[in-house]
C-alpha positions as protocol buffer text, in pm:
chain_id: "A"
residue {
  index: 1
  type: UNK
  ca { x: 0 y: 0 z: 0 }
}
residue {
  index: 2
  type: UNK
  ca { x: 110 y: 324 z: -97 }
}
residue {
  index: 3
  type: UNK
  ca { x: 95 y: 614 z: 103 }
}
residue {
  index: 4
  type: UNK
  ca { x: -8 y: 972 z: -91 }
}
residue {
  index: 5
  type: UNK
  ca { x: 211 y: 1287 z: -52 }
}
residue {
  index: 6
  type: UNK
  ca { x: -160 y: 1477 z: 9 }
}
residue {
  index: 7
  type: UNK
  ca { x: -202 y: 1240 z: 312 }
}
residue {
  index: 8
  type: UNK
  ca { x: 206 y: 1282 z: 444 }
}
residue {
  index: 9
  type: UNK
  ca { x: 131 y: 1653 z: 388 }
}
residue {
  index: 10
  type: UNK
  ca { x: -197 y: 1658 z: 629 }
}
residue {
  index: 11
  type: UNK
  ca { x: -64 y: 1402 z: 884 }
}
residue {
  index: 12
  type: UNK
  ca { x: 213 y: 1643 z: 959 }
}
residue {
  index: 13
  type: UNK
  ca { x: -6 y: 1964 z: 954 }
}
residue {
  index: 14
  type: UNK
  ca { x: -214 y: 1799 z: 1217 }
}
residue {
  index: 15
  type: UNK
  ca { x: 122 y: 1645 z: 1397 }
}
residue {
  index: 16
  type: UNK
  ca { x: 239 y: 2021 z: 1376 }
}
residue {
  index: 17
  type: UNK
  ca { x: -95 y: 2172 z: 1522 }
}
residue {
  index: 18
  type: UNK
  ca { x: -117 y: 1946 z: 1808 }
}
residue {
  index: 19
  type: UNK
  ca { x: 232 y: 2030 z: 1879 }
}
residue {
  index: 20
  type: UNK
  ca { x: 214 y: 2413 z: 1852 }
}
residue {
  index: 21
  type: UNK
  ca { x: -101 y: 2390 z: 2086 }
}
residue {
  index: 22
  type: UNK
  ca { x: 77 y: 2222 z: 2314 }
}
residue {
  index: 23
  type: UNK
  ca { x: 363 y: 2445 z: 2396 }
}
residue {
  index: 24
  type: UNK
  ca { x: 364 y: 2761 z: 2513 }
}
residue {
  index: 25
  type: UNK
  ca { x: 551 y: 3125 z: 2462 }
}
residue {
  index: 26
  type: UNK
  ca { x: 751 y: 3342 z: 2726 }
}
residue {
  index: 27
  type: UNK
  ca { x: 567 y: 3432 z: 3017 }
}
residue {
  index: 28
  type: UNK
  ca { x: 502 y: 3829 z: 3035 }
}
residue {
  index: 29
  type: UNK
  ca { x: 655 y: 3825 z: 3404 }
}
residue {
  index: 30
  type: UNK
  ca { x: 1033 y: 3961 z: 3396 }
}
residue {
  index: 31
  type: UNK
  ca { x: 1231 y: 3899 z: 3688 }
}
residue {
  index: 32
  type: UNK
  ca { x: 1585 y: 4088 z: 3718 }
}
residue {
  index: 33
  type: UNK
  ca { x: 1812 y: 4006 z: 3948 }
}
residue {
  index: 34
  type: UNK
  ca { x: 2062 y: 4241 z: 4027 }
}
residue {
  index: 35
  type: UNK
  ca { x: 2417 y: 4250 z: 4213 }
}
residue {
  index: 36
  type: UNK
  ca { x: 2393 y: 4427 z: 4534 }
}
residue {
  index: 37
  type: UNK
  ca { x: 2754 y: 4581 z: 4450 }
}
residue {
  index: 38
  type: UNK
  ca { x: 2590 y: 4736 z: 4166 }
}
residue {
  index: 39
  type: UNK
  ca { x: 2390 y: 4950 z: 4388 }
}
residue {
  index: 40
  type: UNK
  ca { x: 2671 y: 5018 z: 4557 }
}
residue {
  index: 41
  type: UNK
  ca { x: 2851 y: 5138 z: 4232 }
}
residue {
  index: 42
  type: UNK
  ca { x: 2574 y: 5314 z: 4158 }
}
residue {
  index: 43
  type: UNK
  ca { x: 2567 y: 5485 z: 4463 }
}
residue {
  index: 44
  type: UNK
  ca { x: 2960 y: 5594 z: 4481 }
}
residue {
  index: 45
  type: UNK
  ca { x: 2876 y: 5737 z: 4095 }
}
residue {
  index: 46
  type: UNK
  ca { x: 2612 y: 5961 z: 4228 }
}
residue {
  index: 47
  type: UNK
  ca { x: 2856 y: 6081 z: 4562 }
}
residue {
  index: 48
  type: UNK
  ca { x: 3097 y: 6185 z: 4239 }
}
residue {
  index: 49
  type: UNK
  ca { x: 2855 y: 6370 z: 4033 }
}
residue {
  index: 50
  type: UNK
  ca { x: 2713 y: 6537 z: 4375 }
}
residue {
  index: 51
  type: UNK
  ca { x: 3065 y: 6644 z: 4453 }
}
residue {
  index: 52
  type: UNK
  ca { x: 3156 y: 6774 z: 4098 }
}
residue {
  index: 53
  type: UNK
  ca { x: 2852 y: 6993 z: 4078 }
}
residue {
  index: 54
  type: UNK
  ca { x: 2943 y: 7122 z: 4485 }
}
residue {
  index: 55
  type: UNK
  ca { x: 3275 y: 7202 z: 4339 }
}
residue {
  index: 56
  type: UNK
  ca { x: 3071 y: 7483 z: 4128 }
}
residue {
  index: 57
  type: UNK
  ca { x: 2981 y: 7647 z: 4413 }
}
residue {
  index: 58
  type: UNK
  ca { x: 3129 y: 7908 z: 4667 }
}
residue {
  index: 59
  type: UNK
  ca { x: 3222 y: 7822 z: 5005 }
}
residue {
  index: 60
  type: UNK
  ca { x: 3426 y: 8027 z: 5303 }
}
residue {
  index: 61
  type: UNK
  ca { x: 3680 y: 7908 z: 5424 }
}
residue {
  index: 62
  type: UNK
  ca { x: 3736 y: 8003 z: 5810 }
}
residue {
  index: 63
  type: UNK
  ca { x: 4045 y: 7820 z: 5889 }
}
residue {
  index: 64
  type: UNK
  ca { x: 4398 y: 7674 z: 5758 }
}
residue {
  index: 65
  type: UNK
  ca { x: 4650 y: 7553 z: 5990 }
}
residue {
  index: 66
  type: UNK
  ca { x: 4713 y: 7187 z: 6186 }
}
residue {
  index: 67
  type: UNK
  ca { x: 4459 y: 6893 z: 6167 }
}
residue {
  index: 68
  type: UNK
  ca { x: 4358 y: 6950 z: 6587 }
}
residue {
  index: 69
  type: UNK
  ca { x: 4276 y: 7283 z: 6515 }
}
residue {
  index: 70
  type: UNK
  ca { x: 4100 y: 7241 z: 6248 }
}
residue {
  index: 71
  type: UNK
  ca { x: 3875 y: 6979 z: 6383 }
}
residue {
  index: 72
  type: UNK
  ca { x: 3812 y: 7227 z: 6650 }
}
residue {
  index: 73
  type: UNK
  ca { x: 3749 y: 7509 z: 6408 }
}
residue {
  index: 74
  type: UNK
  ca { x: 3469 y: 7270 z: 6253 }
}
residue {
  index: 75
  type: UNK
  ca { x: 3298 y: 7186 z: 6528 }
}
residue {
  index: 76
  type: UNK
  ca { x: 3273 y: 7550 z: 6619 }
}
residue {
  index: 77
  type: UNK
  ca { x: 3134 y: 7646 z: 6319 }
}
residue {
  index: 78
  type: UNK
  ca { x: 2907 y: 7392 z: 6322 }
}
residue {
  index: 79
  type: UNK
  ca { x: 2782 y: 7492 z: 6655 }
}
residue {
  index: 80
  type: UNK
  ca { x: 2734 y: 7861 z: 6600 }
}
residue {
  index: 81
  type: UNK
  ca { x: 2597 y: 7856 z: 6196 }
}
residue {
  index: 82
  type: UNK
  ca { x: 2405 y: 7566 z: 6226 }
}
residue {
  index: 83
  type: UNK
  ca { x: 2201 y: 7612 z: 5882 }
}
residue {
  index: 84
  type: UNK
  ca { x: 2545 y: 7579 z: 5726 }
}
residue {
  index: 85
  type: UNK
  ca { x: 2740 y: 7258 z: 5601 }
}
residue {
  index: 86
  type: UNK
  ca { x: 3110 y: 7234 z: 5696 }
}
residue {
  index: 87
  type: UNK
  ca { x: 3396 y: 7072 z: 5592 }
}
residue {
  index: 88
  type: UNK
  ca { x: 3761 y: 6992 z: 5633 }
}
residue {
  index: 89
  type: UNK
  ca { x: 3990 y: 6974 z: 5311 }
}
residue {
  index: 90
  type: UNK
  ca { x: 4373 y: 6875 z: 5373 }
}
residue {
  index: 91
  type: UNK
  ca { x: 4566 y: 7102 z: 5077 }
}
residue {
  index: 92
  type: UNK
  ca { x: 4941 y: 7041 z: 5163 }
}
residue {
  index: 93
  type: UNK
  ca { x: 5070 y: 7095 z: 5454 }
}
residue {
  index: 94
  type: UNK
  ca { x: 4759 y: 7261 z: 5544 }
}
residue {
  index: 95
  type: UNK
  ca { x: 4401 y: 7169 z: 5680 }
}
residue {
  index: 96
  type: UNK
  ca { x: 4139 y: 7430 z: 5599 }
}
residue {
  index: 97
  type: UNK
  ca { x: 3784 y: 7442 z: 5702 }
}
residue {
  index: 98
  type: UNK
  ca { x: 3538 y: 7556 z: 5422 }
}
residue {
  index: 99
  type: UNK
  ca { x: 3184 y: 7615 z: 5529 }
}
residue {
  index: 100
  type: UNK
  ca { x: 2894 y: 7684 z: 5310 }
}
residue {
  index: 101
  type: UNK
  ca { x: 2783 y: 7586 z: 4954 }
}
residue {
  index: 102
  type: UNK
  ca { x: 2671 y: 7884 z: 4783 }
}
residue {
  index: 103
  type: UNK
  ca { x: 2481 y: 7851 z: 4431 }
}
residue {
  index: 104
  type: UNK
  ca { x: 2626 y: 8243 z: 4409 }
}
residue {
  index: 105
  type: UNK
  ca { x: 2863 y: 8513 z: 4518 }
}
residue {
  index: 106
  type: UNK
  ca { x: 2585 y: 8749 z: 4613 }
}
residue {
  index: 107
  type: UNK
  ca { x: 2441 y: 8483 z: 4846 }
}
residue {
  index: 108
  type: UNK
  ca { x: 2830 y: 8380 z: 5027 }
}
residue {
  index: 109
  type: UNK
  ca { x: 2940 y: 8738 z: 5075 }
}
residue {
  index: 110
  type: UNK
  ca { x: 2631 y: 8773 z: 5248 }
}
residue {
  index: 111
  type: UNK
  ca { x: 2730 y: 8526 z: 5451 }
}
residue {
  index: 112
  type: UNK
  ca { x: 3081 y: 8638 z: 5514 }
}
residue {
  index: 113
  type: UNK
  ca { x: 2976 y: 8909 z: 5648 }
}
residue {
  index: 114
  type: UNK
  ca { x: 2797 y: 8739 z: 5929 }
}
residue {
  index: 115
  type: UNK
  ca { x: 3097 y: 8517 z: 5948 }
}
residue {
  index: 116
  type: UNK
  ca { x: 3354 y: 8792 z: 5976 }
}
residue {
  index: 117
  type: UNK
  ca { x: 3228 y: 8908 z: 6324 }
}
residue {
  index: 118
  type: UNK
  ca { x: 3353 y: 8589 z: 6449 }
}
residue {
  index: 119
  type: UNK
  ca { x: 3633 y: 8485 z: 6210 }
}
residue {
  index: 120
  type: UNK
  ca { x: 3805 y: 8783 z: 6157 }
}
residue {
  index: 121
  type: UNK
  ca { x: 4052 y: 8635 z: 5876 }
}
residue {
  index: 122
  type: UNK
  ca { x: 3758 y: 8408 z: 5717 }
}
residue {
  index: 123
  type: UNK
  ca { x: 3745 y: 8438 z: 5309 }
}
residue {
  index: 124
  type: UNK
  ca { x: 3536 y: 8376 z: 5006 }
}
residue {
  index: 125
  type: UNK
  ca { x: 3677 y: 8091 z: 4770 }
}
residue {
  index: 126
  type: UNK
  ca { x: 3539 y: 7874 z: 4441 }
}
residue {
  index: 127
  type: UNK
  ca { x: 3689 y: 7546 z: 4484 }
}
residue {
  index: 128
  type: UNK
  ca { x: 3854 y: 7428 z: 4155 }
}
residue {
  index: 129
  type: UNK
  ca { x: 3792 y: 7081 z: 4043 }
}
């Protein structure tokens, strides 16, 4: 007995339709799983870019000198212009204490002249990057 192409040719349309109804695409749910040290890059990325755009800014400095005294200085500062941010930035052989992050000049020098009462040698700067 012979077997006709027409009949091979529906046999494996039907094979192929019970097949394809059987299986079954992607699902729509994605699931990403992520390194926790990517985060962490992430985060140290955004510190930099935070720090580049401070750099921008104007700050006053209110001290220079050794790294007890300037740790003193700080905490000072901190104490009496407490809507103010304050750092300490080691520029060889020097500590310095910069307060401040001004978007302008107009807004630190009125500033400085608050802080002048009490640091009499305190000055305007523009960090450079």
């Amino acid at each position: 007995m012979r077997i006709s192409p027409i009949n091979i040719a529906l046999s494996y349309s039907f094979a192929l339709c019970i097949i394809s109804a059987n299986s079954s695409a992607q699902d729509r749910n994605v699931n990403i799983t992520q390194d926790p040290k990517f985060e962490q890059l992430l985060n140290e990325k955004r510190k930099i870019n935070h720090s580049i755009a401070v750099n921008e800014r104007y700050k006053i400095q209110v001290f220079s000198g050794d790294a007890e005294k300037a740790k003193k200085a700080l905490i000072d500062c901190k104490e009496l212009f407490t809507n103010l941010d304050g750092t300490i930035v080691f520029n060889t052989p020097n500590y310095k204490v910069w307060i401040g992050n001004f978007k302008n000049r107009i807004e630190a020098e009125r500033n400085l002249i608050e802080i002048k009462k009490i640091y009499e040698n305190a000055l305007l700067i523009k960090p450079q990057k």
